[in-house]
Each structure stands twice: as structure tokens, then as C-alpha cells.
C-alpha positions, 0 to 999 in steps of 0.5 A: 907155216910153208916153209915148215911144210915143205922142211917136213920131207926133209928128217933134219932138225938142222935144215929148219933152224935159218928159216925159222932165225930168218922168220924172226929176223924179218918180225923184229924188222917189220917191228922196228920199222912200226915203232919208226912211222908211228914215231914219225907220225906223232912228229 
């Protein structure tokens, strides 16, 4: 939400689109890396 924020000054749909690849980059990781200590977990 920050990172839209502080886009807003700026009237470019361009300037928000790596921000926004880059939010959804880091959420797949972040899920990648739950399914890997849960597995290891059950190990």
C-alpha cells in the first residue's frame, strides 16, 4: 500500500508495474518457503 502511495505523484501506470511484479515475486517465495519448513517439519 506504500509503495502505491508514493506511485500516486507520479501519472504513470508504467512506474507501478515492478513494484507490483515485485510484490507478487516476494508472495510467491514467502509461499514457497511455508510449503518447504512445514514439509520439514512433518519430516
Amino acid at each position: 500500500l506504500n509503495l502505491i502511495n508514493v506511485n500516486e505523484k507520479i501519472d504513470n501506470d508504467r512506474s507501478k508495474i515492478p513494484y507490483l511484479e515485485f510484490s507478487a515475486l516476494k508472495k510467491t517465495n514467502l509461499d514457497k518457503l511455508k510449503r518447504t519448513i512445514n514439509t520439514h517439519l512433518k519430516n
